[in-house]
N, C-alpha and C positions, 0 to 999 in steps of 0.2 A: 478695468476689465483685463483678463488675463490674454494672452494671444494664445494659449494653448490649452484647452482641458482635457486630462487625461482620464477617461473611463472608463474603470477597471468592474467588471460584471459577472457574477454566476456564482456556484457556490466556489466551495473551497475543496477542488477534485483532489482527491490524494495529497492532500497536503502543499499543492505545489503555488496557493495563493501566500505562504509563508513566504515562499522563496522569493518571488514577485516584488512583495514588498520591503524584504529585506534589502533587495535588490537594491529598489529608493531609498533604504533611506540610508544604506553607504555611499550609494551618490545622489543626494539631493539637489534638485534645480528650485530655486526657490518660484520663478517666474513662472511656472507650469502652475496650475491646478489639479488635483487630484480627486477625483470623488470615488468611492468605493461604493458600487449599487451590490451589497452582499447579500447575496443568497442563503437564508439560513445558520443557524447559530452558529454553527462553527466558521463560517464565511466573517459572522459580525465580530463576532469575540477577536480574532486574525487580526482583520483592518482596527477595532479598536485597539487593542495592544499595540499597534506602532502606533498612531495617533500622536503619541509624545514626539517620535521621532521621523517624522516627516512633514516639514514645511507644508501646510496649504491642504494636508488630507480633511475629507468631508466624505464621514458615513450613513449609506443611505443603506438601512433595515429593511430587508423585504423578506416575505414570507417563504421559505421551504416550499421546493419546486416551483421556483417561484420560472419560466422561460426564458429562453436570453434575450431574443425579442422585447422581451417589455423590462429587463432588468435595463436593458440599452436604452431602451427609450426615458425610463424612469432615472436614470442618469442624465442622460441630454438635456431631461428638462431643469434640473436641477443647475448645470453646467452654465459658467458666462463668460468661458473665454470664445476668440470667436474663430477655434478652429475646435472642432472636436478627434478624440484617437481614442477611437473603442478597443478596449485589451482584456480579452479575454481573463478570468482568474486562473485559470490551466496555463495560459502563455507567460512569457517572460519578456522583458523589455533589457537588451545589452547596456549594458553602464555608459552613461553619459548620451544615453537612446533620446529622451524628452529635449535636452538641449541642441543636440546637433537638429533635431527636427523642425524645435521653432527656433530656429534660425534660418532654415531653407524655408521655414513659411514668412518670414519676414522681408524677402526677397521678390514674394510672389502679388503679380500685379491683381486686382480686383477681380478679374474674367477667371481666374482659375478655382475652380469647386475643390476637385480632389487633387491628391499629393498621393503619389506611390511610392510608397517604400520597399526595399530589398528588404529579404528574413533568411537567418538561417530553420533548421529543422533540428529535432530532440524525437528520439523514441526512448524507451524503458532500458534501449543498450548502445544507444551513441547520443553525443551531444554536437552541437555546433554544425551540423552537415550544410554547405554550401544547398542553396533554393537553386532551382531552373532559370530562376527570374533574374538573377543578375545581368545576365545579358540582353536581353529585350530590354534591361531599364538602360543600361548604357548605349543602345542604339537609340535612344529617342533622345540621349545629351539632358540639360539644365533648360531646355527651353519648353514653353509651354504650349502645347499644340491642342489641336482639334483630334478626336478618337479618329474621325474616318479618314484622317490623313497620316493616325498611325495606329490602326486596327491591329497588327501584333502585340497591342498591348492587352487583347483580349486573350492572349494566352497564357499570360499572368494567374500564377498560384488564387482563384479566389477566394479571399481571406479579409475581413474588412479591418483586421489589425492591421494588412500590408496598404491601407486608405485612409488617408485622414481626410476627414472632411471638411469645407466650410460650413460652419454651426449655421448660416441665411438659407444653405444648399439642403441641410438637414431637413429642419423645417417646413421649406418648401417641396420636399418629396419623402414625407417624414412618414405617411401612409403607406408607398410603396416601398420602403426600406425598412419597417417593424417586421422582420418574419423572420421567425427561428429557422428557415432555411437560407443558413450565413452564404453559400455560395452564390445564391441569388443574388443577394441585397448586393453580393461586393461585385457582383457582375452588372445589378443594373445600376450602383451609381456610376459607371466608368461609363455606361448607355444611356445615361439620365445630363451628365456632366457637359456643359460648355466647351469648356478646355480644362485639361488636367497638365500635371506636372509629376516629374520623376526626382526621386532620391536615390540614385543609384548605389545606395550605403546602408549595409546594415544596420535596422534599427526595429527588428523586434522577432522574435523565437517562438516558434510555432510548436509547443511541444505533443504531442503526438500519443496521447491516451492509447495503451497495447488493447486492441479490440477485443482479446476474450476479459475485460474487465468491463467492458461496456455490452447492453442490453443490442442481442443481434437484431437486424435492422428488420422490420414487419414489411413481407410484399408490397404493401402502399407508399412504405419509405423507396422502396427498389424500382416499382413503376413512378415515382417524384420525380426521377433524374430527369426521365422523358421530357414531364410535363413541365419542368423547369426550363429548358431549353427552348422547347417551342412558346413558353410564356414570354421568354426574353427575346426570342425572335422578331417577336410581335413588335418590340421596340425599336428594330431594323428592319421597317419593311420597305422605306426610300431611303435606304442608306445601304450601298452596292456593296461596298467595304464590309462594313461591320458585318451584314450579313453573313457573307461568305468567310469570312474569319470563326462569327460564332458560330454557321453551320459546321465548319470542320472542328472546332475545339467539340460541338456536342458529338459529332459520328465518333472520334477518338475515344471523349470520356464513355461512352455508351458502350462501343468495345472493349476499353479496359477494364470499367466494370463487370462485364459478360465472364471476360477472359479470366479475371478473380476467382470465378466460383463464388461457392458458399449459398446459392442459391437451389432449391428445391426444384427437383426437375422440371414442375406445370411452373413454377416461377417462372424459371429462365425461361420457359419458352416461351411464356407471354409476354416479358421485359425485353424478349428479341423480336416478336411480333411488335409489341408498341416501338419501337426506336426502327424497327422497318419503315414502319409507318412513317415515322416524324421525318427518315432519312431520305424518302420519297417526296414525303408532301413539299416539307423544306428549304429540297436540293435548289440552290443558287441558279438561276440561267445560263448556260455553255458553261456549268461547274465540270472539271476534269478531275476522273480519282488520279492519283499517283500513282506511282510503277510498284512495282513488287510485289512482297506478300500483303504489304500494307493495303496495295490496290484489290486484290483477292479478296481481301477482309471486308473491305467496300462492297464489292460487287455482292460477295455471297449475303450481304445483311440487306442489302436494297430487293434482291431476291426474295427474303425472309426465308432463304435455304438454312435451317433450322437444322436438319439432319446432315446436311454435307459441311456446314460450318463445324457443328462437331467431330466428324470426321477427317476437316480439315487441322483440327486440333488434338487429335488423334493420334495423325501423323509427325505434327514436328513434336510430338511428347516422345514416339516410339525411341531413340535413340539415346533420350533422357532417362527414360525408366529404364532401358535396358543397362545404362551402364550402372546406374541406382539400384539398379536391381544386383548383379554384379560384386558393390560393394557392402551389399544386405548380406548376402549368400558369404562371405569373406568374414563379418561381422559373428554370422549366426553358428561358422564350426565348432565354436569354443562352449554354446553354450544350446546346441542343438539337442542333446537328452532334455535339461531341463525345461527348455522350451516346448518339447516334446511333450511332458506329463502337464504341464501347466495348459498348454490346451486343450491337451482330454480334458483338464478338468473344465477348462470353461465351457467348455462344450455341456457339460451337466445344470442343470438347471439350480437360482440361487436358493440354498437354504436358508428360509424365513427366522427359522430361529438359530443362526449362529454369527456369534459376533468374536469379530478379532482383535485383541489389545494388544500393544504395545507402548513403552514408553523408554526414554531417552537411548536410542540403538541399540534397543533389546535391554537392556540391562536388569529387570526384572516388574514383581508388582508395585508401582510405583507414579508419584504425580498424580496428577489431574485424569487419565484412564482407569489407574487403580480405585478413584473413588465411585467414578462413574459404574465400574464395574461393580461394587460393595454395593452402591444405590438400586442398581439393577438386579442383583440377587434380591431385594427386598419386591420390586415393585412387578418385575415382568422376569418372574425365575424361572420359563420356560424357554428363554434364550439364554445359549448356552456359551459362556465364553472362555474362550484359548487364547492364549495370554504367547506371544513369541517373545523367545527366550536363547541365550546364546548358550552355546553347551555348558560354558565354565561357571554359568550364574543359574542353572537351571538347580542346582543342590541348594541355593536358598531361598526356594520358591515355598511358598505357605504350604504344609499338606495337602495334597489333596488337590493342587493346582495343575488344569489340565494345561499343556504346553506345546507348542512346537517348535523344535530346531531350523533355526533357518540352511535353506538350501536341501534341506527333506525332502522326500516324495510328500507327506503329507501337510510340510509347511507350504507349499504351489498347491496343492489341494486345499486348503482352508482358506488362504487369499483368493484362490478363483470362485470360491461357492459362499462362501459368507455374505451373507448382508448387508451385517456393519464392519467395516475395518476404522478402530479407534487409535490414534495416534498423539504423542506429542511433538512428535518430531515427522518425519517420512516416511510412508513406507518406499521401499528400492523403485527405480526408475520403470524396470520389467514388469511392475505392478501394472494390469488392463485395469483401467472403471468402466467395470460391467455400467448398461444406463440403470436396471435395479437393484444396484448394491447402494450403499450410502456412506462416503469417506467424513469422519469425523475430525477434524484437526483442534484440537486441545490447547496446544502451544502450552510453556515451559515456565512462564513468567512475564510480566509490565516491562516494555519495552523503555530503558533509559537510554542502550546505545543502540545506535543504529541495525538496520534488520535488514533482509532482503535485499529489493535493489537498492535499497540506499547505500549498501555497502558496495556497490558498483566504484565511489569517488573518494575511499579508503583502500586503498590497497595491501595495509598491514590484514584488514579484518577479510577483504574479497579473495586473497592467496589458495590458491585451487577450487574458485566457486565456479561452478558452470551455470551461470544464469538463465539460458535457455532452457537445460535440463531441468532447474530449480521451478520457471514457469511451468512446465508443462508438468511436475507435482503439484502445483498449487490449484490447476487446473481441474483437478480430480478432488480436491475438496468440496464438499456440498455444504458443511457446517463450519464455522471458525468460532470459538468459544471465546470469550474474552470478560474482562475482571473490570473494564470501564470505559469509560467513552474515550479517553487517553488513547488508551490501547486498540478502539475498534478503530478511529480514524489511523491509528499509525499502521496498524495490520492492513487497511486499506490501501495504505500509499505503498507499504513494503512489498506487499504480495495483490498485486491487482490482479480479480479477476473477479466470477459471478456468483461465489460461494455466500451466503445468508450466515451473517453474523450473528452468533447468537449472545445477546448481552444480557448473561445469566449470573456471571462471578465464576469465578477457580472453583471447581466443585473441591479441588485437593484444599482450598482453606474454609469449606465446612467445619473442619476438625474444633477452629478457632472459634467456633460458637457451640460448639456441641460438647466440649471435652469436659470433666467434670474437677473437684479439688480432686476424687482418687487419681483418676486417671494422672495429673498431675504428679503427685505424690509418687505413686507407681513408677513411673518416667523417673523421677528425682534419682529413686532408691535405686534404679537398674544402673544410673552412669553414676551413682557413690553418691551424692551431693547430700550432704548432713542438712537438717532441718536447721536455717537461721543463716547458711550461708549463700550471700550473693553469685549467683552465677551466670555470666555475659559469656555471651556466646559472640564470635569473632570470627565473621566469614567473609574474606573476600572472593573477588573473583577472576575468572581470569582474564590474560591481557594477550590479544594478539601479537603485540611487539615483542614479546618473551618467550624462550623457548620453553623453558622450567617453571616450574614454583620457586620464588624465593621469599620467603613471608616478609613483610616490609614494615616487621617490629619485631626486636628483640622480645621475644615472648618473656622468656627468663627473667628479665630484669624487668618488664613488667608486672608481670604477675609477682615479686618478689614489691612491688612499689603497692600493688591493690593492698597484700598481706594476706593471713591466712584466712581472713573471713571471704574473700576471692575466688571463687573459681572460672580457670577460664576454660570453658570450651573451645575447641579449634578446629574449623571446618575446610579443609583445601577446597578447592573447587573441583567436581569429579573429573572434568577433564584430563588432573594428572594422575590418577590412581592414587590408591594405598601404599601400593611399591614401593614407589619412587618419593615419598614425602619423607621434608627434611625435620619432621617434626619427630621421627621414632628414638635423637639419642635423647628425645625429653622426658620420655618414659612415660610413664601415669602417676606422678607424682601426688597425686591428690589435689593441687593447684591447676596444672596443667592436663589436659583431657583430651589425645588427639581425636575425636569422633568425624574422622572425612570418611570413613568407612560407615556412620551408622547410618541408618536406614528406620523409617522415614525422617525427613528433615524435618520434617511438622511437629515431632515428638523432640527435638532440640529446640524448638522457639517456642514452643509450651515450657518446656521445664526451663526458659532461659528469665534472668529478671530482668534482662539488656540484652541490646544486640549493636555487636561494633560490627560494621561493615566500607566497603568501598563505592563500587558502582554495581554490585549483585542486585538480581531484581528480587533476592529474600525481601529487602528492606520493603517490599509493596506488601509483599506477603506478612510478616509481621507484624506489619502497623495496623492488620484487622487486633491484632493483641490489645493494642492500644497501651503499649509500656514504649521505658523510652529506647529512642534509637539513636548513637553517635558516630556521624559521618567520619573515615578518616582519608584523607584525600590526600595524600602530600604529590600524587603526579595527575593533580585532575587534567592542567594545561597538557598533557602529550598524551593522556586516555582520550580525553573530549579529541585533540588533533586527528590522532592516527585511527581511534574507530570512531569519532561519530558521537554526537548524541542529537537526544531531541528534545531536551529543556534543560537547563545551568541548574544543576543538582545545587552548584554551592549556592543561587539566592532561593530557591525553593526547598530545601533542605528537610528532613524529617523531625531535625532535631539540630545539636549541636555539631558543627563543624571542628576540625583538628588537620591542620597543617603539617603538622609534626607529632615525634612519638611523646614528646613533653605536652604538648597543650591535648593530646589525647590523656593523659596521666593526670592532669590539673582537672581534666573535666571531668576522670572518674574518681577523683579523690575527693574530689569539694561536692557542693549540691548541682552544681552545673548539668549533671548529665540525666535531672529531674524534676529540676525548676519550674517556675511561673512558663519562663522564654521558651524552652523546652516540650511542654505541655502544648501552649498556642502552637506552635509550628509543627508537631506532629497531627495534631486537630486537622489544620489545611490539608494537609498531607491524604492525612484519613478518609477527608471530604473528599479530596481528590481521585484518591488512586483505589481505596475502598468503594467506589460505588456502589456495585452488583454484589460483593461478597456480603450476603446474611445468615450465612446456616444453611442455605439452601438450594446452593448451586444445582449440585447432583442431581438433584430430586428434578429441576425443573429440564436439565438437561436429557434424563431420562425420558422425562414425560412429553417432553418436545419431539426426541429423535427417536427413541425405540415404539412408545407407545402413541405417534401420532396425533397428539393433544393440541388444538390451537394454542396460539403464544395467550390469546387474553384470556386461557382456562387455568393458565400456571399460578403460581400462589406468587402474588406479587412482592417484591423487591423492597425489604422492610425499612424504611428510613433510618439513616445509620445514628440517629441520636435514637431511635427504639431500641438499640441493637443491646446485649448485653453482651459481651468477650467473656472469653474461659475466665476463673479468677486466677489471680498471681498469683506466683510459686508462695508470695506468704502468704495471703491468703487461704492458701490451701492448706499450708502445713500447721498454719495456726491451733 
C-alpha cells in the first residue's frame, strides 16, 4: 500500500493539466501513487501520453462534464495509499511537492485526519505569489492539535489541494465532502477533523483561471456563499472557538464579495439582505465588531442599511475616481477629435447589414476574412462589406473594393455601426463592442509556437506585448475560427476568455479543395514555371531573437545543386517587407523567384510540387495539398527555447527533417523528399492538423455568423479520407 495517493481531477483547463504532469514526471517520486480521474478527451489523451513517463500513474476515463465532486470521489475510490491529496487539473504541484509531503505524513501519529499545506498563487500575469496562509501555518509549529484550540486555522485559503486527507477520514465523511462546492468540503474537513497538522512548506499552486474566460456565476451561485456558511456553522454549534472564527471569516467573505461588484442591482441587494440575515442570526454571544471602517462595515450590514452601505462606498471611491478621472482627462487630449466622431457614431444605431474586414494590420484583401468575404458575396449579398486598408496598400485593392483609411472620419464611423467587424488579427484598443455588433476573430494560422499568454515566459517573443491590453481585445471576440482541435484547445489556453469557437476549418484553405488543373496551370504561367519543371517553394518564418531576415541557406548554391529542372520559389516572411529583402541581388533568374511580395499565398502552394519550410504555420496549411513537405530546422533547440512551442515538430514532423543545408540537398536530390517514410508521416500530420479543412469552411462560417444558421444545419465536416485535394502541378499540366 502506497502512504500517499495523489489525485489529480477535472478536465484539462487551458491546457494547464500538461504542465502538471510534466511537472511529475521531471521529478518523479516513485513511492507516491498517482491516479488521473480525467475529465474528457482531451483530459485522457494528456494523462495517457505521460503514462510512459511517470512511475505509478493510473488513468481513470470519465465522461465530458463530468463534476469535480465526483471526479474526486471516482478517484478516492480507485486510490490505496492511505493518505489521499486531491489536485486539482488547473493546479500545479512544486517539484519535489509529493515527497516532502509524505514524509511529514510519515511523522504523523494515528489521531491526525488532515495535514495543511502552504501554496503559492498563479493568475494569467504572475506566477509564484506568496498565499496569506504562510503565517497562520507557522503559528501552529509541527505539532498536531485540536481545531478549537487553534481556530485560526479557519482562516486558511479554502482549498482542499491545501488538505490532505486520511483516506479512513475520507470515507468516513465521504458523503459530506462529495460537493462541487470545494470551499466547503475544505472548510468542513478542518470541522469534521480530530486533530490536524501543518506543513508550513510550499507544496502546491493554486493557479487562478482569469474570470472573463469562465461562465459569470448565476444569482444561486452568489446567494451559496450565504448558505455555505451558515451550513457549516451548523458544525460549530458547541464549539465557542470555531464558531466565532467561522462567523467572522463568513461576515468578511460576504463583504468582500459584496464589495467585488459584478452583481446586478436586485442581486446585490438580495445577497446583502441574505448575509444580513445570516450576520444577525449567527452573531457569536458578546461577539464584538472591530474598530474602524471594518467595524462600519459590520454595523451597516447587520443593519441590512443597503442604501447607506453604498453610499458608504461612495464615498471612499470619491477620491479614487477623481484622481482616475484626472489621469483619463491627460490621456484623452491627444486623441479628443477622434474620440469625439467615434461617439457620435455610436451613438447611431447598428447597421444590420454592414460588415467590416480586415486582415494581417490592414495590409489588404487577404487570409481567412478575404474568403469569408468572397463566401458572403455569394450567400447573403445584401451585407455590404468595407475591407480597412492602410493608404499605401489601398492601390492594390481588387476593383471596385470599398475601403477605409484608418484614422478617417469614416473609418470610426464603420467600426462604430457595423455589425460584423471580421479580423485576423485585432482591431486597435479604442475599438467599443457595441452588445449588437459581432467580433469575428479569424486568426492567421495552426499554432506550433507559442501564442498569447503563453508568451508571457519567453521574453524574446513577449518584447513590447501589453497583456492586459491584449485581454481586453480578446474580450470582444464573440467567434474564434479554428482549422482543428489542436488549435481550438491551444487558442483556449492562449487567449482565455467566453468567445464560442467555431471548429469549421481556415475558410482561406477552401481554395485547396476547390482549385481546378486550369486554375493551377494559370498560377504556373503567371510566376514563369515551364510545364515539367519541379517547383518548391521555401518559406520560412520569422524569429523573435533576429532583428532582420537573413535566409539560412545559400539559396544560389542550392538551387544551382536541384539543376535546371528546379525552381525555387522564395517566400520572406511579411514581417520584413519587400524592401528590405536580401534576396533582390538574385534577380529572377528563372531558378530562383523572389515571390515575399505575391499575394495570395494559397496561389504559391498550389502552383508549388513541394514546400521547404521551418516552423511557419504554411506547413498546416499545405498539407490540405497533400504533397510532400521538408522540414529544415537547423536552430529548432534556441526557436523551441526562446519562443515556445506546443508539440516537438522534430518527432511529429510532416515529412522529412534536415539539419543542415547538405541533408536538405540529399533529401531533395534522391527519392527522400517523397517516399513510402514521407507519405506516412504527412498522412498523421494531415489527420492531425487538417481536421475541419474540406472545401467548406467559408460557407459554414458564413452560415453560422452572418445568416444565423444553427451549428447542426451546417453541412458537415467531410472525413478527410473523402476529401479530394486540388490535383498536382503535374497533374495538371499533364
Amino acid at each position: 500500500m502506497a502512504e500517499l495517493s495523489v489525485i489529480v481531477h477535472g478536465p484539462n483547463v487551458q491546457d494547464h493539466l500538461t504542465e502538471l504532469l510534466d511537472s511529475l514526471a521531471a521529478h518523479p517520486f516513485p513511492d507516491a501513487e498517482l491516479i488521473v480521474a480525467a475529465v474528457g478527451d482531451w483530459a485522457r489523451e494528456t494523462a495517457e501520453r505521460h503514462t510512459p513517463d511517470i512511475p505509478g500513474l493510473h488513468v481513470l476515463p470519465l465522461p465530458e462534464h463530468t463534476g469535480d465532486a465526483t471526479a474526486r470521489a471516482a478517484g478516492a475510490a480507485r486510490a490505496s495509499g492511505r493518505w489521499l491529496h486531491f489536485v486539482h487539473a488547473k493546479d500545479g504541484l512544486p517539484a519535489g511537492a509529493p515527497r516532502t509531503v509524505a514524509e511529514r505524513l510519515a511523522e504523523l501519529p494515528a489521531e491526525v485526519d488532515v495535514l495543511l499545506l502552504d501554496h503559492v498563487r498563479s493568475t494569467w500575469r504572475t506566477s509564484g505569489m506568496p498565499s496569506p496562509d504562510g503565517s497562520l501555518l507557522a503559528r501552529t509549529g509541527r505539532a498536531d492539535v485540536l481545531l478549537d484550540n487553534c481556530s485560526h486555522l479557519l482562516r486558511l485559503t479554502p482549498m482542499l489541494g491545501t488538505r490532505v486527507l486520511r483516506a479512513d477520514f475520507w470515507r468516513a465523511h465521504e458523503q459530506r465532502l462529495t460537493t462541487d462546492d470545494e470551499p466547503y468540503a475544505a472548510l468542513a474537513a478542518l470541522l469534521l477533523a480530530d486533530r490536524v497538522a501543518c506543513l508550513p512548506h510550499v507544496a502546491y499552486e493554486d493557479r487562478r483561471l482569469r474570470p472573463a474566460s469562465l461562465p459569470p456565476p448565476t444569482p444561486e451561485q452568489r446567494y451559496g456563499l450565504v448558505e455555505r456558511y451558515e451550513s457549516l456553522l451548523d458544525l460549530t454549534r458547541d464549539r465557542r472557538a470555531a464558531h466565532a472564527a467561522l462567523y467572522d471569516v463568513m461576515v468578511r467573505d460576504c463583504l468582500r464579495t459584496f464589495a467585488r461588484g459584478g452583481m446586478e442591482e436586485a442581486v446585490a441587494r438580495e445577497f446583502f439582505r441574505r448575509a444580513s440575515l445570516a450576520a444577525l442570526r449567527r452573531r457569536p454571544e458578546g461577539y464584538r465588531r472591530p474598530a474602524g471602517l471594518e467595524g462600519v462595515r459590520r454595523s451597516l450590514l447587520e443593519e441590512d442599511a443597503y442604501a447607506k452601505y453604498r453610499a458608504f462606498q461612495t464615498v471612499n471611491r470619491t477620491r479614487r475616481t477623481a484622481q482616475s478621472a484626472v489621469r483619463a482627462r491627460r490621456r484623452q487630449v491627444g486623441t479628443r477629435l477622434r474620440d469625439h466622431q467615434y461617439r457620435r457614431a455610436l451613438g447611431r444605431p447598428v447597421d444590420p447589414d454592414l460588415a467590416v474586414f480586415s486582415a494581417y494590420w490592414n495590409r489588404g484583401v487577404a487570409c481567412n476574412p478575404a474568403a469569408i468575404a468572397a463566401e458572403l458575396a455569394e450567400l447573403a449579398p445584401q451585407i455590404h462589406p468595407v475591407w480597412v486598408v492602410t493608404r499605401e496598400n489601398a492601390a492594390l485593392l481588387p476593383p471596385g473594393t470599398d475601403h477605409v483609411v484608418p484614422g478617417t472620419r469614416r473609418y470610426w464611423e464603420v467600426l462604430a455601426t457595423a455589425r460584423y467587424l471580421v479580423n485576423n488579427v485585432n482591431f486597435p484598443n479604442a475599438v467599443v463592442k457595441r452588445p449588437d455588433a459581432i467580433h469575428v476573430q479569424t486568426h492567421h494560422g495552426t499554432p506550433l509556437k507559442r501564442m498569447g499568454l503563453d508568451q508571457m515566459a519567453y521574453p524574446a517573443a513577449a518584447q513590447g506585448l501589453d497583456f492586459r491590453a491584449l485581454l481586453e481585445r480578446v474580450d470582444k471576440w464573440d467567434y474564434s475560427v479554428s482549422a482543428n482541435s489542436h488549435t481550438t484547445r491551444m487558442w483556449e489556453r492562449a487567449y482565455p476568455s467566453r468567445y464560442v469557437s467555431l471548429d469549421h476549418g481556415y475558410p482561406r484553405n477552401d481554395v485547396y479543395y476547390r482549385a481546378g488543373a486550369r486554375d493551377i496551370r494559370t498560377i504556373r504561367d503567371r510566376l514563369g514555371i515551364a510545364p515539367g519543371r519541379r517547383a518548391v517553394l521555401y518559406a520560412p518564418t520569422h524569429r523573435d531573437y533576429e532583428a532582420g531576415w537573413t535566409p539560412r541557406l545559400d539559396l544560389a548554391a542550392l538551387a544551382d545543386r536541384l539543376g535546371d529542372d528546379t525552381v525555387l520559389l522564395v517566400r520572406g516572411h511579411y514581417f520584413y517587407g519587400g524592401a528590405a529583402s536580401p534576396l533582390t541581388h538574385l534577380r529572377r533568374t528563372g531558378r530562383i523567384v523572389d515571390v515575399s511580395s505575391y499575394d495570395p499565398v494559397e496561389e504559391l502552394c498550389l502552383a508549388a510540387d513541394a514546400l521547404v519550410t521551418d516552423y511557419s504555420s504554411i506547413m498546416f496549411d499545405y498539407a490540405n495539398l497533400d504533397r510532400p513537405i521538408v522540414i529544415h530546422a537547423d536552430d529548432w533547440e534556441t526557436y523551441r527555447t526562446t519562443r515556445g512551442v506546443y508539440f516537438d515538430l522534430m518527432a511529429e514532423a510532416p515529412g522529412p527533417v534536415a539539419r543542415t543545408q547538405q541533408e536538405l540537398t540529399e533529401i531533395l536530390t534522391t527519392e527522400a523528399w517523397h517516399d513510402e517514410s514521407a507519405a506516412k508521416n504527412r498522412a498523421v500530420f494531415r489527420r492531425r492538423f487538417c481536421e475541419y479543412d474540406d472545401g467548406r469552411a467559408a460557407e459554414r462560417v458564413v452560415r453560422r455568423v452572418f445568416l444565423g444558421q444553427d451549428e447542426r444545419s451546417l453541412p458537415p465536416v467531410l472525413p478527410i479520407e473523402d476529401r479530394t485535394p486540388a490535383p498536382t502541378p503535374q497533374e495538371a499540366t499533364a
